[in-house]
C-alpha positions as CSV (number, residue, x, y, z in Angstrom):
1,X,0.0,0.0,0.0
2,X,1.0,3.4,-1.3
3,X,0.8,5.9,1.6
4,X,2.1,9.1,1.4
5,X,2.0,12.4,3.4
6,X,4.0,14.6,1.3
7,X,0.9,16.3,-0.5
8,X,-0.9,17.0,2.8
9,X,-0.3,20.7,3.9
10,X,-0.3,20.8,8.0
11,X,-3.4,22.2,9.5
12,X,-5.5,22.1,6.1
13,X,-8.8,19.8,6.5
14,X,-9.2,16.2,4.6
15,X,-12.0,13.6,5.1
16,X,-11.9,10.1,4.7
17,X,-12.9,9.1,0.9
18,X,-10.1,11.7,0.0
19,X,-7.4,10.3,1.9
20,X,-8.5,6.7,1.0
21,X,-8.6,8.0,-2.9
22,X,-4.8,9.5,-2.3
23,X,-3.8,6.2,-1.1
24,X,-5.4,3.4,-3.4
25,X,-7.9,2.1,-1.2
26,X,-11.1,1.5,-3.0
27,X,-13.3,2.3,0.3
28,X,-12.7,4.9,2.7
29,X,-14.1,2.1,4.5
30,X,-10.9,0.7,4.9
31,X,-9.5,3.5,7.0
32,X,-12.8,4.4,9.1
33,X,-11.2,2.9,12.6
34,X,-9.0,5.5,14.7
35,X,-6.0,3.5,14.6
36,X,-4.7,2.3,11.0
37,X,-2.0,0.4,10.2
38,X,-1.2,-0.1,6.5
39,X,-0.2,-3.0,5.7
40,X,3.5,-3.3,4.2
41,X,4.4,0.2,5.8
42,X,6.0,1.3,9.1
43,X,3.4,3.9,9.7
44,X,0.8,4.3,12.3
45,X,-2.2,6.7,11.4
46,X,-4.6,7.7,14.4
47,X,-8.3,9.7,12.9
48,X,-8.9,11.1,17.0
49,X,-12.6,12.4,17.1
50,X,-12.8,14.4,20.7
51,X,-16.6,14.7,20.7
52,X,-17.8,11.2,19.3
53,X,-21.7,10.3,18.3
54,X,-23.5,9.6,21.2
55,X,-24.1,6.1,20.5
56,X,-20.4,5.4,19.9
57,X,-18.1,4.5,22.9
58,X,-16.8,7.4,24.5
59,X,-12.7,8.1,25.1
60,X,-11.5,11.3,26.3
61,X,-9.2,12.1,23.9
62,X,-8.2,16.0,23.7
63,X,-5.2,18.3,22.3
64,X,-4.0,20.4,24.6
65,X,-1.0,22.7,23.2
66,X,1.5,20.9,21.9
67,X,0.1,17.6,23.6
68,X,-2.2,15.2,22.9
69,X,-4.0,12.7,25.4
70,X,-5.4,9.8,23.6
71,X,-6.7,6.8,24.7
72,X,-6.1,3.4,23.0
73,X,-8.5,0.9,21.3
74,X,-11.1,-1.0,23.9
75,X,-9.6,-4.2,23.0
76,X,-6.0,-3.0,23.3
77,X,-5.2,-4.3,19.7
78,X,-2.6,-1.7,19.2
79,X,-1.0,-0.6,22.4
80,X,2.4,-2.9,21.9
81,X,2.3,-1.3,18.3
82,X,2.7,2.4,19.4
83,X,4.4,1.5,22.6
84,X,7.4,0.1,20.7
85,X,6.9,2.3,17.9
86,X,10.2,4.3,18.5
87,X,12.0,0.7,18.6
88,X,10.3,-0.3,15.4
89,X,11.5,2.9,13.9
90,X,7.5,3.3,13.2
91,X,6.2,6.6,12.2
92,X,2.8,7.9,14.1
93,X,0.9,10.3,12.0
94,X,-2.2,12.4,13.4
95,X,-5.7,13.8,11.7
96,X,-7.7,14.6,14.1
97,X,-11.5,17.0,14.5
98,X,-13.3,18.5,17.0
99,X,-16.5,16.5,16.6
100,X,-17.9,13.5,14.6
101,X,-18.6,14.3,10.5
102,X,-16.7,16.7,9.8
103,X,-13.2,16.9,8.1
104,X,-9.9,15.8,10.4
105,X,-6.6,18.3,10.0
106,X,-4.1,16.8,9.3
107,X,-0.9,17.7,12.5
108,X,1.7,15.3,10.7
109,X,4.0,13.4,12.8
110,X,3.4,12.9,16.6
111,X,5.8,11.4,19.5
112,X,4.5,9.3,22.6
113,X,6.5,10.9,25.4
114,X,4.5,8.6,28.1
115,X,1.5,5.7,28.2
116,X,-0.2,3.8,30.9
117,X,-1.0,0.5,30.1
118,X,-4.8,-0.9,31.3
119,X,-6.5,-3.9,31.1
120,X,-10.4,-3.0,32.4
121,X,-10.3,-0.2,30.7
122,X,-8.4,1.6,27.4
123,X,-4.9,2.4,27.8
124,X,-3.8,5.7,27.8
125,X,-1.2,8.0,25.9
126,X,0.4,11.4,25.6
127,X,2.4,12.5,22.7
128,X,4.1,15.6,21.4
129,X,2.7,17.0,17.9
130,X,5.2,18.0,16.6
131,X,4.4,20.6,13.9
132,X,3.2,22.7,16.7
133,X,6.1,24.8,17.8
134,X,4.2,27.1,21.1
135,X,4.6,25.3,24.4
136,X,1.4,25.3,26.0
137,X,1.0,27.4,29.4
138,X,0.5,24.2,30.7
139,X,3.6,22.6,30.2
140,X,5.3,25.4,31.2
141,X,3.3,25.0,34.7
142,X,4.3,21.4,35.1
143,X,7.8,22.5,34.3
144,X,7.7,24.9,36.6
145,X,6.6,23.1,39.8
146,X,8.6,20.1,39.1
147,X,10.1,19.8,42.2
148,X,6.9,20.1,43.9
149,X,6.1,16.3,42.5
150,X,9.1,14.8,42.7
151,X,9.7,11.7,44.8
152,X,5.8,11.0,44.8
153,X,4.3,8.2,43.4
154,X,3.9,7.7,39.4
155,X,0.1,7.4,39.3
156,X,0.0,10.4,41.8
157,X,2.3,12.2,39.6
158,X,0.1,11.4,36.8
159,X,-3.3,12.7,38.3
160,X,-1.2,15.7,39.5
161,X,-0.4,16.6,35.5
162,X,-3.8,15.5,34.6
163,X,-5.1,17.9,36.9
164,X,-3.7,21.0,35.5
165,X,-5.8,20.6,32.2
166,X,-9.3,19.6,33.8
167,X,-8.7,15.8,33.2
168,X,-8.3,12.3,34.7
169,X,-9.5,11.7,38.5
170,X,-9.9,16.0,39.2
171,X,-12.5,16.2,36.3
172,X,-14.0,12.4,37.6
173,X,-14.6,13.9,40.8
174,X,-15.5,17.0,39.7
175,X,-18.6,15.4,37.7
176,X,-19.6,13.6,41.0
177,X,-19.7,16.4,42.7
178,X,-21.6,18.8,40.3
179,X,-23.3,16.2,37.9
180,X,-24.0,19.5,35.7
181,X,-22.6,23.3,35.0
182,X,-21.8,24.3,38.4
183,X,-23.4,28.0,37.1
184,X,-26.1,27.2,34.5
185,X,-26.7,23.8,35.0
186,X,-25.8,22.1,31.4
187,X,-26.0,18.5,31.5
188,X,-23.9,18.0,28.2
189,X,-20.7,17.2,30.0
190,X,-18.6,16.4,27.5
191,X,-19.2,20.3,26.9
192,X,-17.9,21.6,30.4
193,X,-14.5,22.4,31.5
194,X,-13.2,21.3,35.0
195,X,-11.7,24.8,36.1
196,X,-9.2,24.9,39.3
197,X,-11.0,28.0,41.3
198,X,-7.6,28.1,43.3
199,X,-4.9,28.3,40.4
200,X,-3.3,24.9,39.8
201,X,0.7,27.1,40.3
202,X,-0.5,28.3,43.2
203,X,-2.3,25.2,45.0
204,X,0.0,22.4,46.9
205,X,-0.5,19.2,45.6
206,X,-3.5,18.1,47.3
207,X,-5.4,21.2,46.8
208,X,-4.6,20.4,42.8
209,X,-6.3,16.9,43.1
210,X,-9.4,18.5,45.5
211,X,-12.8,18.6,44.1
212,X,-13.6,21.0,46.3
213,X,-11.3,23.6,44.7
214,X,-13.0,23.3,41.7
215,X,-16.4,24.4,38.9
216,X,-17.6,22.7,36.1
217,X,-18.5,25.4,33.4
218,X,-19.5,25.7,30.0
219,X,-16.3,27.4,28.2
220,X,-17.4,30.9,28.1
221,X,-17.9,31.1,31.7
222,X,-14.4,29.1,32.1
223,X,-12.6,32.0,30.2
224,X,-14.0,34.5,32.5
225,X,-13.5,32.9,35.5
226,X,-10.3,31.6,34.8
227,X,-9.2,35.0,33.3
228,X,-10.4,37.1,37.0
229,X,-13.5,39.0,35.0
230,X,-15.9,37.0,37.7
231,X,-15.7,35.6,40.8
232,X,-18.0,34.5,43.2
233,X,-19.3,36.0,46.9
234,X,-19.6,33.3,50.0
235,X,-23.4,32.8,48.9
236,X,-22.7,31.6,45.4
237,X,-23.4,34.9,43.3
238,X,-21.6,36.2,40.8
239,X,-19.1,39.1,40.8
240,X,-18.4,40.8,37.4
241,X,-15.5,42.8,37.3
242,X,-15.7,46.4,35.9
243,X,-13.1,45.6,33.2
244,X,-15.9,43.4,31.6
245,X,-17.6,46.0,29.2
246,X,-21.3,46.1,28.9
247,X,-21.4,44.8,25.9
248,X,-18.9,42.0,26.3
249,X,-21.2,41.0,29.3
250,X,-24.0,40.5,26.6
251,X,-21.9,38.6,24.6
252,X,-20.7,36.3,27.1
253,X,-24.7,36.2,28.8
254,X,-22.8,37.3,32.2
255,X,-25.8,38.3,34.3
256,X,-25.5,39.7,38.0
257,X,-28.3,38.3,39.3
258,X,-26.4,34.7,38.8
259,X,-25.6,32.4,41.1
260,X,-23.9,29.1,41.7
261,X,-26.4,26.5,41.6
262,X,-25.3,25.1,45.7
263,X,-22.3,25.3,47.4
264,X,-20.0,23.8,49.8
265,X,-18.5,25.1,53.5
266,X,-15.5,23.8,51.7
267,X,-15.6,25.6,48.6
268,X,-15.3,28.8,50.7
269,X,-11.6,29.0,51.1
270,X,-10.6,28.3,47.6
271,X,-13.8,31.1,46.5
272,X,-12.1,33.5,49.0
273,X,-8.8,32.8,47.5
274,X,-9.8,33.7,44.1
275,X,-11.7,36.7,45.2
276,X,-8.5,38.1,46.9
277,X,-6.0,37.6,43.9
278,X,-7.6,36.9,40.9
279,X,-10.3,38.5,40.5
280,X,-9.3,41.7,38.7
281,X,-11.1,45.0,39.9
């Protein structure tokens, strides 16, 4: 099989029958799983969907910056394949969309800096992308506060990074907890961010893994909050800072007669917290 990258532009848009046409298959069919392997070749092709159908099975796969968290197939067909990959001198190559039917962009090659092997449930993966040169503020963070993680345990480690993005056992717990938009009350959760209410760089390790110090928010109200342009008072109601324009607080549907939907005596620190230092006047 006949598969080539060097016509695809990085960060342009292709779908299925056009990549299957490029290559010589005579279905798209034949690529429609999220892991393909062409047979013959040393290359490894993952289509990553983040928002899937409904009725599909769901993985929380996601870019973040220059990284992306993937998780593996439900039957672990390919995790040696990938995990040896650099070994095998195999060559991973990433398309990947927002939501289901539409086009994937095309990222080129991608790296696995780290997995976690599973049985009960899908393995799971992080790799650099490499055609994306800005380091995401993330990264920097875990960089940063290194030293606050080391000599702890791996999977500890793990949730700690996890964390810092709204993922793994802090956004679990966080879903528990709230079961909706901590504000408006969305259901969709694969729509809502898990947002630290104390910053992540400024929280000690088990303040970054506490449910507690946390919202689940639809992504406008995430910006804001994360950003200091609202904040919230000891009873749950909203603050809006003065820099937020009238009409911006259209735009963004920022009300001030909002209010958290409950709360918890030990939410009240971490609110105070970002009342006193981030919220910007």
């Amino acid at each position: 099989m006949l598969v080539k990258f060097d016509t695809l532009q990085i960060g342009q848009e292709y779908d299925r029958p056009y990549l299957a046409a490029l290559w010589g298959y005579q279905s798209f069919q034949a690529i429609s799983k999220g892991v393909v392997t062409p047979s013959g070749t040393d290359i490894i092709i993952l289509f990553v969907t983040r928002s899937k159908q409904i009725t599909l099975q769901q993985y929380n796969d996601f870019i973040d910056g220059d990284l992306l968290f993937w998780e593996g197939e439900d039957k672990h067909g390919s995790d040696q394949r990938i995990i040896n990959a650099r070994n095998r001198k195999d060559k991973i190559y990433l398309f990947y969309r927002e939501t289901h039917h539409t086009p994937f962009v095309f990222f080129e090659r991608i790296h696995l800096t780290d997995s976690q092997q599973n049985v009960s449930k899908p393995s799971e993966f992080i790799f650099r992308i490499s055609s994306l040169p800005r380091v995401p503020d993330a990264f920097v963070d875990i960089n940063l506060h290194a030293n606050d993680m080391a000599g702890i345990a791996e999977t500890e480690k793990r949730a700690l990074i996890k964390s810092r993005i709204g993922q793994g056992e802090f956004r679990e717990d966080l879903v528990k907890l709230w079961g909706s938009c901590s504000l408006t009350g969305l259901t969709n959760i694969s729509l809502l961010k898990a947002s630290h209410i104390k910053p992540w760089r400024d929280s000690t390790n088990s303040e970054r893994l506490d449910p507690y110090n946390g919202l689940l928010l639809t992504p406008n109200y995430d910006l804001l909050f994360d950003w200091g342009l609202i904040a919230f008072r000891e009873n749950g109601k909203i603050i809006i800072s003065d820099r937020l324009s009238r009409n911006d607080r259209r735009a963004f549907q920022a009300d001030e007669g909002q209010m958290l939907r409950k709360i918890y005596p030990e939410n009240q620190p971490y609110l105070e917290y970002h009342r006193d230092n981030i919220l910007q006047p």
